[in-house]
C-alpha positions in Angstrom: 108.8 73.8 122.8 110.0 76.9 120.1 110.5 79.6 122.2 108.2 82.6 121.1 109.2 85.5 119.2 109.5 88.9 120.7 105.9 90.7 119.9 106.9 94.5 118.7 104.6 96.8 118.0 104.9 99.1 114.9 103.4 102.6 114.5 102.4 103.1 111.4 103.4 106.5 111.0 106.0 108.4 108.8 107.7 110.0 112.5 109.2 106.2 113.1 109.5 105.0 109.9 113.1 105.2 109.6 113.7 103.3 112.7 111.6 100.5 111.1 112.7 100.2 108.1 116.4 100.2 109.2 115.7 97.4 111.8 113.8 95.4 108.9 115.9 95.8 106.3 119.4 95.6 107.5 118.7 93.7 111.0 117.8 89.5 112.0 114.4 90.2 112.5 114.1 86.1 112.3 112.8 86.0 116.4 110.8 89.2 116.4 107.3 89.7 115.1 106.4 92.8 114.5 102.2 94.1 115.0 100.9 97.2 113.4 98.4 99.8 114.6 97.9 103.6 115.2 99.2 104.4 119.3 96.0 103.9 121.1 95.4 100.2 119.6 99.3 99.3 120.2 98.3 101.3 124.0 95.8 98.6 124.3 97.5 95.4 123.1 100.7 96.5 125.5 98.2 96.9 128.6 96.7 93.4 127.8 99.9 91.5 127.3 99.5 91.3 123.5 102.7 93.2 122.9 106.5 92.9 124.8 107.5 96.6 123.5 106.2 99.1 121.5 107.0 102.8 120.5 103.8 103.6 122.2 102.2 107.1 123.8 104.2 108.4 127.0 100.9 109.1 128.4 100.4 105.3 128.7 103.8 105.1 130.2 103.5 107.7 132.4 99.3 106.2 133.5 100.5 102.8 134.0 104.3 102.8 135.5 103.5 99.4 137.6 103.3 97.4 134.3 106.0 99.1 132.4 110.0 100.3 131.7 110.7 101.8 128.8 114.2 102.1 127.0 117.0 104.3 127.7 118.0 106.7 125.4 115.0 106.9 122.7 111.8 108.1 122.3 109.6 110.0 119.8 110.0 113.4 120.7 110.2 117.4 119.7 112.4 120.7 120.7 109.9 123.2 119.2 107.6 122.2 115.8 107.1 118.7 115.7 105.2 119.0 112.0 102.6 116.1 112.6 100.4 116.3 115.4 98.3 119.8 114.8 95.2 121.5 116.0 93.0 123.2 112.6 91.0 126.0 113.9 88.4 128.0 112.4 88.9 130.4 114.6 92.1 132.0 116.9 93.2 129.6 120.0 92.0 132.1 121.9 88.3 131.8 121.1 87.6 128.8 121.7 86.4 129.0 124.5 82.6 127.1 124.5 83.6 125.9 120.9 83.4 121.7 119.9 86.8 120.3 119.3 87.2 117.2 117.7 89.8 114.7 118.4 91.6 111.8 116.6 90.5 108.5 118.3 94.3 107.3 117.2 96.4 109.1 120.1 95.7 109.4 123.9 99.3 111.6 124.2 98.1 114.4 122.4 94.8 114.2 123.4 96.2 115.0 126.8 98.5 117.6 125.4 95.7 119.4 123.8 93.5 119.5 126.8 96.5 120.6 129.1 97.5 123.3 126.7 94.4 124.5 126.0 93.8 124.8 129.8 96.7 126.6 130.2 95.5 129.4 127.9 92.8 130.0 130.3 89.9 128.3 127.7 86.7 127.3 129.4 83.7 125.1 128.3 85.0 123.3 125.5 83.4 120.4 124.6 85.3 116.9 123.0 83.9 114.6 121.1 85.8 111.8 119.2 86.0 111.3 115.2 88.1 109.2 113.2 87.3 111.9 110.3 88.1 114.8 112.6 88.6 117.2 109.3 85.2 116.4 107.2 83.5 117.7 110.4 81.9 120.8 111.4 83.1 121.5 114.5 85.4 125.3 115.0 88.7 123.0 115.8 90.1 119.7 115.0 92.7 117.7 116.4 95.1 115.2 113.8 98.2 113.3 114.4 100.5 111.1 112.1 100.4 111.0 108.7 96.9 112.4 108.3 97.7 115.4 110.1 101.4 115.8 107.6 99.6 115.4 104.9 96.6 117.6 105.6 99.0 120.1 106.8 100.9 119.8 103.6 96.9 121.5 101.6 96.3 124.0 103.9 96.6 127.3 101.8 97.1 130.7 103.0 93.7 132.1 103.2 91.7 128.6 103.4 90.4 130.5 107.0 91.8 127.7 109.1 94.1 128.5 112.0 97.1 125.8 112.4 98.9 125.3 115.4 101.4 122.7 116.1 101.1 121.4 119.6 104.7 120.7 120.2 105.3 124.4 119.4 103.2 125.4 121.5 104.4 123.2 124.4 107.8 123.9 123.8 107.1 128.4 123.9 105.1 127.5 127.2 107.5 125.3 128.9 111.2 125.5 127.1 111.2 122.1 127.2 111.3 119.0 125.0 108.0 117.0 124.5 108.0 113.2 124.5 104.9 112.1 122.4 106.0 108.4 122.6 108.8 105.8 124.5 109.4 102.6 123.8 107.8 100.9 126.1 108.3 97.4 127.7 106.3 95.0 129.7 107.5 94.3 133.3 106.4 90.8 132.9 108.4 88.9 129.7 109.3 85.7 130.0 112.4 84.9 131.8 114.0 81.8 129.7 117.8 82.5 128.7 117.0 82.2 124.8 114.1 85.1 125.1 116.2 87.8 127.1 118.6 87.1 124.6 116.1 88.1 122.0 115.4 91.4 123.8 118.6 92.3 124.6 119.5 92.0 121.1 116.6 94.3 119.8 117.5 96.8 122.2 121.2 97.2 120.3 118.8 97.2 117.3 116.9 99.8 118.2 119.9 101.9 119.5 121.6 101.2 116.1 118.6 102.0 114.0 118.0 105.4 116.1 121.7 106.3 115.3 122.1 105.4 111.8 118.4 106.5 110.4 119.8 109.8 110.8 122.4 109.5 108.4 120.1 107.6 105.8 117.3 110.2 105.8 117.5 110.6 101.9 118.1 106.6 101.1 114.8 106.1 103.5 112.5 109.0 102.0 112.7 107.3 98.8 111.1 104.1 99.5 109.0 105.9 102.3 105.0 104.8 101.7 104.3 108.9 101.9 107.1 109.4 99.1 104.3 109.3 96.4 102.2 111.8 98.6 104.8 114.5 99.9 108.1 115.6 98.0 111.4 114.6 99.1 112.2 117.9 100.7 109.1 117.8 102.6 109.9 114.5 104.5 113.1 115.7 105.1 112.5 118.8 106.4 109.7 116.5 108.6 111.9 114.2 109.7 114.8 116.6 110.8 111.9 118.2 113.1 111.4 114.5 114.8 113.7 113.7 118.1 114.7 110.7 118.5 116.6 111.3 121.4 115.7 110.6 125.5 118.2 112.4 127.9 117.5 114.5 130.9 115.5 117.9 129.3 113.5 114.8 127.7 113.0 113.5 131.2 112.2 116.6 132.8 109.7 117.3 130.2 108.3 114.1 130.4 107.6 114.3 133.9 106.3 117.9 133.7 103.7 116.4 131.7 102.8 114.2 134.1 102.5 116.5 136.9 100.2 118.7 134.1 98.3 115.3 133.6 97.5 115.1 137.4 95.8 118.5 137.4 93.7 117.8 134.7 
């Protein structure tokens, strides 16, 4: 029998698309198969054995640690501004208070992040509801990741009477510490056979490799970058410099601060 291929999820978002298109351009890619979605489907396919690893939310990680490991040394991350997942307010944070919120259906980290933070500024009586058109809404706030969120960011002028705030920012002034939006996570159950962990192991030196080298490429990979036609050059640069690829031990103890936040609430 073929052994299988290694089932990878893909995030189809401009904050990992230099790690992508590194691995699938310049890497054997021959044994992996690669599945793409928005976080909270690839969330989903991980928790029902659909996937073997994924750059997936850390709040799924961190709700679900019997299933999963995740790899050392990367994750999707920001020290300060992280310039895609953003809360548009019609009014000042702190008035929200008793207001509607809507929120992307495509995340389940920031979700969390949001409620957390917004708990922490002593808000009360907000009501959620989801909307996968958050911003054609009518609600006082709306909540947008990815590249919906860069790019609508990207048209907000000054006087347009929308509030922005960046919820890495805001995490970052509150805490001092780096937020992990996503890890690459893995399934505690792959198969065992010689041939597959060989597999693995070798798209774990991939991934290392493409985390490394992406940021030395940043131009080369804005070019051919499927927002290239949308934002300027400068603009995904400037994006992508804000994006922290990294996972060392301020990562870890702001990963696990967020999970003690996530036990409050």
């Amino acid at each position: 029998m073929e052994p299988r291929k290694l089932r990878i999820g893909k995030i189809m978002y401009a904050n990992v698309f230099p790690m992508f298109y590194l691995l699938e351009r310049y890497c054997d890619c021959s044994d992996y198969e690669f599945v793409e979605s928005v976080p909270s489907k690839l969330n989903a396919m991980l928790r029902a054995g659909e996937l073997d690893v994924s750059p997936s939310s850390s709040i799924e990680y961190l709700r679900n640690q019997e299933r999963y490991r995740y790899v050392d040394g990367v994750s999707i991350s920001s020290c300060g501004e992280v310039g895609s997942v953003f809360l548009f307010s019609r009014r000042p944070l702190e008035q929200l208070s008793g207001c509607t919120i809507l929120l992307t259906s495509q995340s389940a980290t920031s979700v969390a992040l949001l409620k957390i933070l917004l708990r922490q500024s002593g808000l009360s009586g907000v009501t959620f509801a989801a909307s996968d058109r958050a911003e054609s809404g009518d609600a006082e706030a709306f909540l947008l990741i990815g590249d919906d969120a860069l790019v609508f960011r990207s048209r907000v002028v000054p006087g347009s009477g929308l509030q922005v705030y960046d919820l890495g920012d805001l995490w970052y002034r509150w805490t001092g510490l780096p937020f992990v939006f996503a890890l690459w996570i893995v399934r505690n159950e792959l198969p065992q056979d010689e041939e597959f962990q060989q597999t693995y192991a070798r798209f774990i030196r991939d991934v290392l490799w493409a985390k490394t080298e992406s940021v030395k490429r940043l131009p080369e990979i804005a070019a051919v970058s499927p927002l290239a036609g949308t934002l300027s050059e400068d603009e995904l640069l400037a994006y992508w410099k804000k994006i922290d690829y990294e996972l060392d031990d301020a990562h870890l103890k702001g990963l696990d601060r967020f999970r003690e936040l996530d036990l409050i609430s």
